[in-house]
PDB file of N, H, CA, C and O in Angstrom:
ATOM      1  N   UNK A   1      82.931  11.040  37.584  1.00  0.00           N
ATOM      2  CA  UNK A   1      84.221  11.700  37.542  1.00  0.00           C
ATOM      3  C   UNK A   1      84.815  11.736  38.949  1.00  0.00           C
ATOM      4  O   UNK A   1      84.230  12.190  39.933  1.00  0.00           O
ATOM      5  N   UNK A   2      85.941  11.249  38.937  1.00  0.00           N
ATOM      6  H   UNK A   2      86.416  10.880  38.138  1.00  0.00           H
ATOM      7  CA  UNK A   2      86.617  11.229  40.092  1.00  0.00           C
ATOM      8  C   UNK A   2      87.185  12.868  40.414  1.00  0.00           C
ATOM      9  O   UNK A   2      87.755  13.465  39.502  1.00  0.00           O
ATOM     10  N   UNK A   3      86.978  13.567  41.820  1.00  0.00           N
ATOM     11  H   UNK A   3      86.515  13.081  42.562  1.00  0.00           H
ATOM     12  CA  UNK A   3      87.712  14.555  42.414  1.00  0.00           C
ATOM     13  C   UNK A   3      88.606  13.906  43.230  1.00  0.00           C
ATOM     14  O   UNK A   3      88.345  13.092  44.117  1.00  0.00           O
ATOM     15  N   UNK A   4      90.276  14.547  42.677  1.00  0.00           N
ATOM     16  H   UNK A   4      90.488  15.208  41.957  1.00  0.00           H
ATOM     17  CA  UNK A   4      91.239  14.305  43.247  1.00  0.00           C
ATOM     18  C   UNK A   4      91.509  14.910  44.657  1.00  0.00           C
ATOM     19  O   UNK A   4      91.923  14.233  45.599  1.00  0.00           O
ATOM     20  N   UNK A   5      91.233  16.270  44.722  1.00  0.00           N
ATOM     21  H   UNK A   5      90.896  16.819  43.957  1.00  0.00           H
ATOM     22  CA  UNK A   5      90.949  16.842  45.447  1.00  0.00           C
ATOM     23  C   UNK A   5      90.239  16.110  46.929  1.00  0.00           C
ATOM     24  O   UNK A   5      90.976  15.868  47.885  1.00  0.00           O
ATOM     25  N   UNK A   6      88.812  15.815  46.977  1.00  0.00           N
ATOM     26  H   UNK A   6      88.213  16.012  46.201  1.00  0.00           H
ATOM     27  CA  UNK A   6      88.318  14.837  47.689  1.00  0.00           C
ATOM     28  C   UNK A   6      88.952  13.749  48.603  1.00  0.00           C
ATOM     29  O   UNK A   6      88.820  13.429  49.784  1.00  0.00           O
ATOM     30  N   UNK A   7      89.938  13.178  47.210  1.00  0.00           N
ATOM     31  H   UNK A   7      90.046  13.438  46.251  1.00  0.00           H
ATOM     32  CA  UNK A   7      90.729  11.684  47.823  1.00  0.00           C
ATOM     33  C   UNK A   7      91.968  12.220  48.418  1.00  0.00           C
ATOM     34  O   UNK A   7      92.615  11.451  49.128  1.00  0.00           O
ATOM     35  N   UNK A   8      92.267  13.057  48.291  1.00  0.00           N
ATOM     36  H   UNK A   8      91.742  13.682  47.714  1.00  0.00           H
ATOM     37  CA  UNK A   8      93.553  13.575  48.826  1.00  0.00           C
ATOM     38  C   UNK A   8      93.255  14.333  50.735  1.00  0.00           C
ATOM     39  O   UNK A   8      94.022  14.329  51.697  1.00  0.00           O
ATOM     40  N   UNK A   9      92.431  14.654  50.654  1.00  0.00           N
ATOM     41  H   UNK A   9      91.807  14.657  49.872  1.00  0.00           H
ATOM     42  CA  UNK A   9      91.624  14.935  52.177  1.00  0.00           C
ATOM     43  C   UNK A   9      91.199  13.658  53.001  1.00  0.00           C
ATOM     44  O   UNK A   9      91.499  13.219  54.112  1.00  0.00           O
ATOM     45  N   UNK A  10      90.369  13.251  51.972  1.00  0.00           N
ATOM     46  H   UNK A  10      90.125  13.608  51.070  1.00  0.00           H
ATOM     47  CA  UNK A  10      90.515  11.657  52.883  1.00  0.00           C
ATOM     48  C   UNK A  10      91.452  11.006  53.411  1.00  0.00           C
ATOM     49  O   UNK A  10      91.478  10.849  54.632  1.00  0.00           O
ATOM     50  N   UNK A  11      92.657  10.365  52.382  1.00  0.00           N
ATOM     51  H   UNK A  11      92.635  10.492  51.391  1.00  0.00           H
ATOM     52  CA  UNK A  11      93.762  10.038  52.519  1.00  0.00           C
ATOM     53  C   UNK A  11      94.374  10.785  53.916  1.00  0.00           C
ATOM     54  O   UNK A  11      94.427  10.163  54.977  1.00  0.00           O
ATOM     55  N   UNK A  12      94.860  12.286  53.783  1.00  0.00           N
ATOM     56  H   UNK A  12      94.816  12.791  52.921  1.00  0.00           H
ATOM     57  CA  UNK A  12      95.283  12.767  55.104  1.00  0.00           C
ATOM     58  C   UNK A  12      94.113  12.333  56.162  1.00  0.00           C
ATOM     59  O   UNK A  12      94.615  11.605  57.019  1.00  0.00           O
ATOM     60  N   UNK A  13      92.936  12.512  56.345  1.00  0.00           N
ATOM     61  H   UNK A  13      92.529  13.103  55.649  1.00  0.00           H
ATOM     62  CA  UNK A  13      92.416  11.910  57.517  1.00  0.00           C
ATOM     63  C   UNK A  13      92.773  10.752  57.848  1.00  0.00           C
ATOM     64  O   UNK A  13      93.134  10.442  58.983  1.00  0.00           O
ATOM     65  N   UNK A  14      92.686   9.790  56.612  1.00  0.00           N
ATOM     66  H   UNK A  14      92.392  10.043  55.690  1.00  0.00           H
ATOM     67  CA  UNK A  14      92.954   8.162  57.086  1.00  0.00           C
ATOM     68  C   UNK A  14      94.348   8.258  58.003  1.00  0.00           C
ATOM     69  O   UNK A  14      94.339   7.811  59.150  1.00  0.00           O
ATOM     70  N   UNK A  15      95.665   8.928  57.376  1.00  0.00           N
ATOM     71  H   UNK A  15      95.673   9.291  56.444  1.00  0.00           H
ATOM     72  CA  UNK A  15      96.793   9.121  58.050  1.00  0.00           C
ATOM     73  C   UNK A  15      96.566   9.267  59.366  1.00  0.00           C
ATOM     74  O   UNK A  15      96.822   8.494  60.290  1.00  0.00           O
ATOM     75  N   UNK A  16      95.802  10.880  59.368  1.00  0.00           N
ATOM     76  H   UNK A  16      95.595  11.508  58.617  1.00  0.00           H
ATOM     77  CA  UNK A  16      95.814  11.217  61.162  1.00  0.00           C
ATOM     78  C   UNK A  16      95.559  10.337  62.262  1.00  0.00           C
ATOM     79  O   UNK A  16      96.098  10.178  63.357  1.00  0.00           O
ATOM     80  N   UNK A  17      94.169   9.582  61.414  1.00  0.00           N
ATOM     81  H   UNK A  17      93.732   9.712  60.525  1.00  0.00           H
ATOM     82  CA  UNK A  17      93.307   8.787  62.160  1.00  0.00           C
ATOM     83  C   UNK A  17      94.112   7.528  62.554  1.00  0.00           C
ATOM     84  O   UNK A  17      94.035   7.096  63.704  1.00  0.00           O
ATOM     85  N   UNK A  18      94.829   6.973  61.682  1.00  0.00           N
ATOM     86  H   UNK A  18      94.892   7.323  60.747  1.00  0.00           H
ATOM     87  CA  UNK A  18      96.023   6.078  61.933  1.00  0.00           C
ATOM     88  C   UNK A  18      96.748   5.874  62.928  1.00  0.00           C
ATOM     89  O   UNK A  18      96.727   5.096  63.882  1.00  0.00           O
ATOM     90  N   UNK A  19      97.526   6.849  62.500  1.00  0.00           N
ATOM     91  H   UNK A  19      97.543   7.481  61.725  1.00  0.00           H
ATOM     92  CA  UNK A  19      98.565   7.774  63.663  1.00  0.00           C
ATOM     93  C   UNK A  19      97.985   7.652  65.104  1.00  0.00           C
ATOM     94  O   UNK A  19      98.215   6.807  65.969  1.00  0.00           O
ATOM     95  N   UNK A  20      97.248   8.634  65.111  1.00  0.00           N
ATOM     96  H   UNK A  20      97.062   9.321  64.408  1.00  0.00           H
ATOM     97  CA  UNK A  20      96.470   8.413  66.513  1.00  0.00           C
ATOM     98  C   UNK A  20      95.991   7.129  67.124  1.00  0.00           C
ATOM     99  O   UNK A  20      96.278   6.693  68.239  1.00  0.00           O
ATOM    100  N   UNK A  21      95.312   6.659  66.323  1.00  0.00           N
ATOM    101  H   UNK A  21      95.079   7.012  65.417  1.00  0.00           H
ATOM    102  CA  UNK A  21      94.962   5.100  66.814  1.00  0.00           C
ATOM    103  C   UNK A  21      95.879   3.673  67.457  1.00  0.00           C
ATOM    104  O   UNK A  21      95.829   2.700  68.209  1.00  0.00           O
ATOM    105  N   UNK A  22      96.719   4.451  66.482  1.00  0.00           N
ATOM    106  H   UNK A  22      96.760   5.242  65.870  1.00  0.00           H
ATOM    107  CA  UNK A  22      98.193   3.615  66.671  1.00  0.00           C
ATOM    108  C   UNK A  22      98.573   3.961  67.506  1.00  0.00           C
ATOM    109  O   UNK A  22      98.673   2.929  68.171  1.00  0.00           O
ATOM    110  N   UNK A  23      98.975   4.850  68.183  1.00  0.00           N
ATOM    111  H   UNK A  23      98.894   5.688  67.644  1.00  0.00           H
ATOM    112  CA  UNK A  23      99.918   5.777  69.292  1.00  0.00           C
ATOM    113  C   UNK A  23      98.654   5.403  70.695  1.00  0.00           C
ATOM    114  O   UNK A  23      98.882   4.681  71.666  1.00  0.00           O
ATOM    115  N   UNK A  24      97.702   5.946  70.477  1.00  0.00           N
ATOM    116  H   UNK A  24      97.517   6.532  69.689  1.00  0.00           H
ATOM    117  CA  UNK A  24      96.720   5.827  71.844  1.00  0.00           C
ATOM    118  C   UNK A  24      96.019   4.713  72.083  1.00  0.00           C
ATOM    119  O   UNK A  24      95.599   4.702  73.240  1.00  0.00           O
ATOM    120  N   UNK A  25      95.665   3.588  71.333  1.00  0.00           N
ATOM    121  H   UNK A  25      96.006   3.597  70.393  1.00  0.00           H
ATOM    122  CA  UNK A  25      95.034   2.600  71.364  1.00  0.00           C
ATOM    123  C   UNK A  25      95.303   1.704  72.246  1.00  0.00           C
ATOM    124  O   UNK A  25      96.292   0.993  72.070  1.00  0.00           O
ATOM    125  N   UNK A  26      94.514   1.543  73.348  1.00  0.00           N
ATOM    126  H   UNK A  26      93.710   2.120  73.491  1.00  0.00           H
ATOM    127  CA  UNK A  26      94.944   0.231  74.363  1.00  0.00           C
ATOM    128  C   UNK A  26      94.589  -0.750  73.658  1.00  0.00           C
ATOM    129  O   UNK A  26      95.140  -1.665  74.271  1.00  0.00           O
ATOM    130  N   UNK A  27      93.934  -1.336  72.600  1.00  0.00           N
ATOM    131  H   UNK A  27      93.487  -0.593  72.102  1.00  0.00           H
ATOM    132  CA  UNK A  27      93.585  -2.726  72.063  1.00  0.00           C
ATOM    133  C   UNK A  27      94.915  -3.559  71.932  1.00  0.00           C
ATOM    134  O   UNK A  27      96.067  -3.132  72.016  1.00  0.00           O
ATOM    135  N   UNK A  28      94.509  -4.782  71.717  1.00  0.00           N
ATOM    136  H   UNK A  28      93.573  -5.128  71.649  1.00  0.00           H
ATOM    137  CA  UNK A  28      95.933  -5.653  71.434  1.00  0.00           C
ATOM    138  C   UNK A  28      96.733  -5.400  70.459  1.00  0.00           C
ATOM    139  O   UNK A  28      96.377  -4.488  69.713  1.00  0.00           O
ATOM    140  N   UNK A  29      98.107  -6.139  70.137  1.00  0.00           N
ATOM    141  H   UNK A  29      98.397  -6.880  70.743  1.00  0.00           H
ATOM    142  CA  UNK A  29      98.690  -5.336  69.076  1.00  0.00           C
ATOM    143  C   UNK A  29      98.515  -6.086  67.735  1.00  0.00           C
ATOM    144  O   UNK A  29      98.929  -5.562  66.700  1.00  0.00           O
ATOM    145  N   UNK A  30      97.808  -7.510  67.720  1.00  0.00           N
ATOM    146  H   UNK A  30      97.471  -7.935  68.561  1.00  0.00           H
ATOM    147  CA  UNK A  30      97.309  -8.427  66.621  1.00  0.00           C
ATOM    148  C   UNK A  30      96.025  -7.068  66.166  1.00  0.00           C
ATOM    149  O   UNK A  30      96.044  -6.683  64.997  1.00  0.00           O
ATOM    150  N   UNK A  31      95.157  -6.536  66.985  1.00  0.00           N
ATOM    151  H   UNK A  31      95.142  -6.848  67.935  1.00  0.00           H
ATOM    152  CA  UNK A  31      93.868  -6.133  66.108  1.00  0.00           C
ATOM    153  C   UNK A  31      94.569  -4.740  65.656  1.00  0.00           C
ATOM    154  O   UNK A  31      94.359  -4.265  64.541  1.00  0.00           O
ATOM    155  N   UNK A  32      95.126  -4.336  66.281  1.00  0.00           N
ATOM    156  H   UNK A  32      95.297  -4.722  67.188  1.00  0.00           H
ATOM    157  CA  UNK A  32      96.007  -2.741  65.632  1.00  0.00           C
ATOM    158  C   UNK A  32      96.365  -3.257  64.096  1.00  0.00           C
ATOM    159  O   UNK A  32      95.867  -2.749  63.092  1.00  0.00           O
ATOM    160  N   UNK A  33      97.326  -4.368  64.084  1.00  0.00           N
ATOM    161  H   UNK A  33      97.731  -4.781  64.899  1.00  0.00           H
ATOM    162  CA  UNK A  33      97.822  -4.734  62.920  1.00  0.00           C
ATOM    163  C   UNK A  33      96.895  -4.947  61.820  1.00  0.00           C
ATOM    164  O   UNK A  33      97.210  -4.509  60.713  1.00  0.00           O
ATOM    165  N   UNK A  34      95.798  -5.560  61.978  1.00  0.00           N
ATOM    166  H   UNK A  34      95.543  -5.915  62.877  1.00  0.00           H
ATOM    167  CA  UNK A  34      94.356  -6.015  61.639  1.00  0.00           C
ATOM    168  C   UNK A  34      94.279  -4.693  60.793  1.00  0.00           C
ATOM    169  O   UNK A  34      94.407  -4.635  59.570  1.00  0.00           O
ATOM    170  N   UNK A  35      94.003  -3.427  61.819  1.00  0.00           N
ATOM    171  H   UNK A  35      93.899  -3.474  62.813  1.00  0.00           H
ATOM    172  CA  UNK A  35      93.336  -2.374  61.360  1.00  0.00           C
ATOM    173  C   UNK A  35      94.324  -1.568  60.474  1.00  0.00           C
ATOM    174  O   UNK A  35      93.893  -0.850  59.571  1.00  0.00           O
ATOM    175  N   UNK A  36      95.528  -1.678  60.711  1.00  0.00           N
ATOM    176  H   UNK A  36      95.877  -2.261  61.445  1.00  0.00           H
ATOM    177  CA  UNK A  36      96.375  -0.881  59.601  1.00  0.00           C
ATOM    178  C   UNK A  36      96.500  -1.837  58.384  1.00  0.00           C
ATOM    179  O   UNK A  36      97.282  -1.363  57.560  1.00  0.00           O
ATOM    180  N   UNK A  37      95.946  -3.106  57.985  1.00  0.00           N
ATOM    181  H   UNK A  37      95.311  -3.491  58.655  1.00  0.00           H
ATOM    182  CA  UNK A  37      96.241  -3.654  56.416  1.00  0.00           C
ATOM    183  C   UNK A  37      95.126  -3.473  56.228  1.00  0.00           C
ATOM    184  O   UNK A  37      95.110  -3.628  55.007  1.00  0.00           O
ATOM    185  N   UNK A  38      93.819  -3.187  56.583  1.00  0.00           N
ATOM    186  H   UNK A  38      93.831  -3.061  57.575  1.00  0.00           H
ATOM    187  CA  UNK A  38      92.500  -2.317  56.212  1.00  0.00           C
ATOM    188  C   UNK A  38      92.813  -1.393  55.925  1.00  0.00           C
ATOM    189  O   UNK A  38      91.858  -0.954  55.284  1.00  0.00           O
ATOM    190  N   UNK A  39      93.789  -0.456  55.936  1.00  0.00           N
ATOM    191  H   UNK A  39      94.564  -0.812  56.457  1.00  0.00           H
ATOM    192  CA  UNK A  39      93.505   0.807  56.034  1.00  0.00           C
ATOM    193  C   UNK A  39      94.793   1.161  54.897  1.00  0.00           C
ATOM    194  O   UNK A  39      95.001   2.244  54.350  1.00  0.00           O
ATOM    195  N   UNK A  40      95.473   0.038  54.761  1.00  0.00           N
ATOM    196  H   UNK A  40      95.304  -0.842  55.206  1.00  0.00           H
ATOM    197  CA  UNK A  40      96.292   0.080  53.811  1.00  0.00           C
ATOM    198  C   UNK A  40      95.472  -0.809  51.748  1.00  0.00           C
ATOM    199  O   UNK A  40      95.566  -0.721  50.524  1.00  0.00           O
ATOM    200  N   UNK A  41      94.776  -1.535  52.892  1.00  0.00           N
ATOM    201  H   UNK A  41      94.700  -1.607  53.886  1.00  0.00           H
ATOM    202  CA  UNK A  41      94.133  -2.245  51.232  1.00  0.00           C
ATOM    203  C   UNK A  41      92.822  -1.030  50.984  1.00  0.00           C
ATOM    204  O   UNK A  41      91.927  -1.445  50.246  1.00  0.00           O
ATOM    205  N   UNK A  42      92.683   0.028  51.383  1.00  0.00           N
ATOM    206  H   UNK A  42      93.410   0.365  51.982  1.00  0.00           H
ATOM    207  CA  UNK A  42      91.803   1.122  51.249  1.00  0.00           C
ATOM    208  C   UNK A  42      92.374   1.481  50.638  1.00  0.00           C
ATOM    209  O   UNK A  42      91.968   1.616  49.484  1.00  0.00           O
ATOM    210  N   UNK A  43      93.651   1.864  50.974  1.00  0.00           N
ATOM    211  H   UNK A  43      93.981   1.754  51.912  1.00  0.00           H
ATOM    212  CA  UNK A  43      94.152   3.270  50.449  1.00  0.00           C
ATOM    213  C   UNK A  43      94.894   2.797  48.330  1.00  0.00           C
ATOM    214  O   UNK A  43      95.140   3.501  47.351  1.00  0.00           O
ATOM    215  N   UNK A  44      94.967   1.151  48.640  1.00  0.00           N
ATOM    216  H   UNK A  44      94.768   0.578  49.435  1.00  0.00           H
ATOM    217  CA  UNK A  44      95.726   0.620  47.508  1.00  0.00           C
ATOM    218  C   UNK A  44      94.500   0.852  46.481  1.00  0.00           C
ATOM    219  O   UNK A  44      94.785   1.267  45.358  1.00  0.00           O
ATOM    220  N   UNK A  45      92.732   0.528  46.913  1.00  0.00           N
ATOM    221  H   UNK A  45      92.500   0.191  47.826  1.00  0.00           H
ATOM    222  CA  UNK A  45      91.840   0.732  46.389  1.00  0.00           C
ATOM    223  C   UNK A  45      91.705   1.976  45.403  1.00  0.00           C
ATOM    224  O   UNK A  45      91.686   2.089  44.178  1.00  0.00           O
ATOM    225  N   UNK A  46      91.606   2.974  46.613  1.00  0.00           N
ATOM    226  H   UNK A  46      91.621   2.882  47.609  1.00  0.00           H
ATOM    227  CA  UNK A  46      91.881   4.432  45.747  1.00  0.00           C
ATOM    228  C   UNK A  46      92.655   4.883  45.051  1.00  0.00           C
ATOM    229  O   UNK A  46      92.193   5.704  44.258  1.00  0.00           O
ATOM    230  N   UNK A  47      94.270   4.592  44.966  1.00  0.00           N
ATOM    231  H   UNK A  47      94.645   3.926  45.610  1.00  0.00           H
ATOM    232  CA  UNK A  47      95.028   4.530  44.494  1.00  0.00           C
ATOM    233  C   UNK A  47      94.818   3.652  42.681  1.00  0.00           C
ATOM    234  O   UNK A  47      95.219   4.276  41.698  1.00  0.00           O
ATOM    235  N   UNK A  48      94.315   2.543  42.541  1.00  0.00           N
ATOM    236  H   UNK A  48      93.989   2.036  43.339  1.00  0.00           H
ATOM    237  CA  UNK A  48      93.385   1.674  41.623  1.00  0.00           C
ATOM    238  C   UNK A  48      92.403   2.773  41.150  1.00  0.00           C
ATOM    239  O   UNK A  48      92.926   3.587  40.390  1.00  0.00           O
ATOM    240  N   UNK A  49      91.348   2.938  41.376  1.00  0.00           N
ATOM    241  H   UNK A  49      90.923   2.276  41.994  1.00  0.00           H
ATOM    242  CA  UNK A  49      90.747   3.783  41.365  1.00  0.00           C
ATOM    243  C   UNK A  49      90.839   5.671  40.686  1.00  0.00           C
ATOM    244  O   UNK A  49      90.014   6.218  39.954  1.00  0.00           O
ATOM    245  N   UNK A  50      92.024   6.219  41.219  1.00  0.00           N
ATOM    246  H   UNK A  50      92.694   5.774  41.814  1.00  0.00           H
ATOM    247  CA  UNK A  50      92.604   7.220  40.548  1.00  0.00           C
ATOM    248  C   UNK A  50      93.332   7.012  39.077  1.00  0.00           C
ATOM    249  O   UNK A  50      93.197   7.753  38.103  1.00  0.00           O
ATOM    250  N   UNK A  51      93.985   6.042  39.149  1.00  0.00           N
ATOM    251  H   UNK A  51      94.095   5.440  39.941  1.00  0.00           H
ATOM    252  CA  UNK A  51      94.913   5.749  38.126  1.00  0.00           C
ATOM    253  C   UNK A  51      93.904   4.938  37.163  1.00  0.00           C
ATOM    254  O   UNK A  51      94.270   5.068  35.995  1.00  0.00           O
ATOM    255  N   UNK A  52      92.919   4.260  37.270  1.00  0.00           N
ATOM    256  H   UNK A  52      92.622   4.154  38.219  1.00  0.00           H
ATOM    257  CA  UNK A  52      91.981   4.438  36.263  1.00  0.00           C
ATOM    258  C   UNK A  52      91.378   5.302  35.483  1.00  0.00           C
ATOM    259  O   UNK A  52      91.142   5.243  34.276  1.00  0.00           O
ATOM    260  N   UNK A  53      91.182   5.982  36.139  1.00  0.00           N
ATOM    261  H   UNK A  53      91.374   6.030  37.120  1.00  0.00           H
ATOM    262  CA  UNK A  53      89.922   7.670  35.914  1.00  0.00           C
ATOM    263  C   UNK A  53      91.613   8.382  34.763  1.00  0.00           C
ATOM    264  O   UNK A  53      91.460   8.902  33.658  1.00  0.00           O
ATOM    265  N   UNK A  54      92.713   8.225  35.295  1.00  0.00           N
ATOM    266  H   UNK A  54      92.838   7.802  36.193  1.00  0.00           H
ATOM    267  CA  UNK A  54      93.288   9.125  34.750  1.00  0.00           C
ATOM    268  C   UNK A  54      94.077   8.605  33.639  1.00  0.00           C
ATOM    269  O   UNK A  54      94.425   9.414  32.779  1.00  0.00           O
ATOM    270  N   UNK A  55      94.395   7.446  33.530  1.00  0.00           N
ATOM    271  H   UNK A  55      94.113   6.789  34.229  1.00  0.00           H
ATOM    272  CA  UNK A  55      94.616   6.605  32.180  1.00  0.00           C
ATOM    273  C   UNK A  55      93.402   6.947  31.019  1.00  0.00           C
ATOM    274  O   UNK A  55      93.622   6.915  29.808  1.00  0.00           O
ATOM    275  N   UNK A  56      92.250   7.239  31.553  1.00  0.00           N
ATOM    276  H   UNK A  56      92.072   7.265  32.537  1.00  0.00           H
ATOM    277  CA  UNK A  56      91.174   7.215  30.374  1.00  0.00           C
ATOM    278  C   UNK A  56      91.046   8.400  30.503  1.00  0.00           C
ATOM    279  O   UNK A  56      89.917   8.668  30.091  1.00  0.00           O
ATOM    280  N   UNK A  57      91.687   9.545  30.934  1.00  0.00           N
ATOM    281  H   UNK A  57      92.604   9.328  31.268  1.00  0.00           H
ATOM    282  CA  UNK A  57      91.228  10.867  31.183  1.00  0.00           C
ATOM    283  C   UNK A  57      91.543  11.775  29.732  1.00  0.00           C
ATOM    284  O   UNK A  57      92.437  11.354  28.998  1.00  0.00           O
ATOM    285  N   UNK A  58      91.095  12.516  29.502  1.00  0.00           N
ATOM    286  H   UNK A  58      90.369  12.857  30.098  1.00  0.00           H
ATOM    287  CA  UNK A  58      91.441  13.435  28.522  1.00  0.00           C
ATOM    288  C   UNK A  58      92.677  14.283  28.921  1.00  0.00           C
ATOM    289  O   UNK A  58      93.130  14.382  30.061  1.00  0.00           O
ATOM    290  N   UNK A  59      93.203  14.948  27.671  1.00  0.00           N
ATOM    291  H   UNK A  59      92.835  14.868  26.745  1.00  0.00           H
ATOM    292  CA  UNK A  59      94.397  15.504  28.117  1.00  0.00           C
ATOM    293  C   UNK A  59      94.041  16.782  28.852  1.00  0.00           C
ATOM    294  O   UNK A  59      94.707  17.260  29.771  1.00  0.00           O
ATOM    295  N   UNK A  60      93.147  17.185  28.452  1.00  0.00           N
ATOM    296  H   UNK A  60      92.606  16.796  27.706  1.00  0.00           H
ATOM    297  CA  UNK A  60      92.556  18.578  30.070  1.00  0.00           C
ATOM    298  C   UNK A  60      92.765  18.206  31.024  1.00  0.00           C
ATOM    299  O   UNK A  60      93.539  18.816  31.762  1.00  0.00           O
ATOM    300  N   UNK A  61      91.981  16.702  31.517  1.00  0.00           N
ATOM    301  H   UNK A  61      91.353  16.206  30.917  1.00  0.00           H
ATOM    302  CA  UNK A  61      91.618  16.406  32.482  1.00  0.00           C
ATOM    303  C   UNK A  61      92.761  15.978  33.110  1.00  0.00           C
ATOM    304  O   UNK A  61      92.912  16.080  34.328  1.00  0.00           O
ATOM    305  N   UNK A  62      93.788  15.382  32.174  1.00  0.00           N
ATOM    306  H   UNK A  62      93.666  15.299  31.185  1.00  0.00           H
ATOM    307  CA  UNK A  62      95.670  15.120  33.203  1.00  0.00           C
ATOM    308  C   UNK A  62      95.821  16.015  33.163  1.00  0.00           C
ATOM    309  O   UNK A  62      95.173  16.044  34.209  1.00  0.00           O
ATOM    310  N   UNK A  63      96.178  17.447  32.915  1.00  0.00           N
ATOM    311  H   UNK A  63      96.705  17.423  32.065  1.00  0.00           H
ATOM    312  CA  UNK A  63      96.938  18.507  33.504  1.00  0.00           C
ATOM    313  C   UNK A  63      96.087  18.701  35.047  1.00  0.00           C
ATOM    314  O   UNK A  63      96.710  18.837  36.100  1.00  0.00           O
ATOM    315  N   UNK A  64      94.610  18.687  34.975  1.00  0.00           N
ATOM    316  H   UNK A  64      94.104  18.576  34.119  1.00  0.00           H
ATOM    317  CA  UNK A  64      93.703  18.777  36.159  1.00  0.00           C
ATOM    318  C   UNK A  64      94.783  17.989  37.450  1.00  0.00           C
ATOM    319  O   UNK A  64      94.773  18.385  38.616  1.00  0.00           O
ATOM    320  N   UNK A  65      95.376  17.212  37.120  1.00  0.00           N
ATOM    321  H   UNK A  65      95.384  16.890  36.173  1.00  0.00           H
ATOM    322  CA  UNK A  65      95.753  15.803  37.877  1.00  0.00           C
ATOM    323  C   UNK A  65      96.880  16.766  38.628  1.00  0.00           C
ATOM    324  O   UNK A  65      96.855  17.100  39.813  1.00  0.00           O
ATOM    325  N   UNK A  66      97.714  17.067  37.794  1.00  0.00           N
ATOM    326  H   UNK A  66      97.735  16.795  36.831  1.00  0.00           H
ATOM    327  CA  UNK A  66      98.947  17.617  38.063  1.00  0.00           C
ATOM    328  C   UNK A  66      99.003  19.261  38.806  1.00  0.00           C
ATOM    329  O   UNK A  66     100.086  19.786  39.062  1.00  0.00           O
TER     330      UNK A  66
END
């Protein structure tokens, strides 16, 4: 069973962690780019991932969602 809850904390970390990385990072700007479509094909993952669990979810379990 997926906790939405969970992915939704992650998600904001991934953001912060982003953010920051992006803004302070002396690396080049090819591997920055690198690291934000990682961090974007993550987030498309979970996104996959949620919307599975909740297509097959019971109707309890979508109000849970909402």
């Amino acid at each position: 069973m997926i906790v939405v809850k969970d992915f939704l904390s992650s998600i904001k970390d991934l953001r912060c962690w982003v953010k920051h990385f992006y803004d302070q990072s002396s690396i080049p700007e090819l591997t920055r780019i690198k690291a934000l479509m990682r961090c974007s094909s993550f987030l498309v993952k979970i996104v996959a991932l949620v919307w599975d669990d909740y297509k097959n979810a019971t109707p309890e379990r979508k109000l849970e969602y909402l």
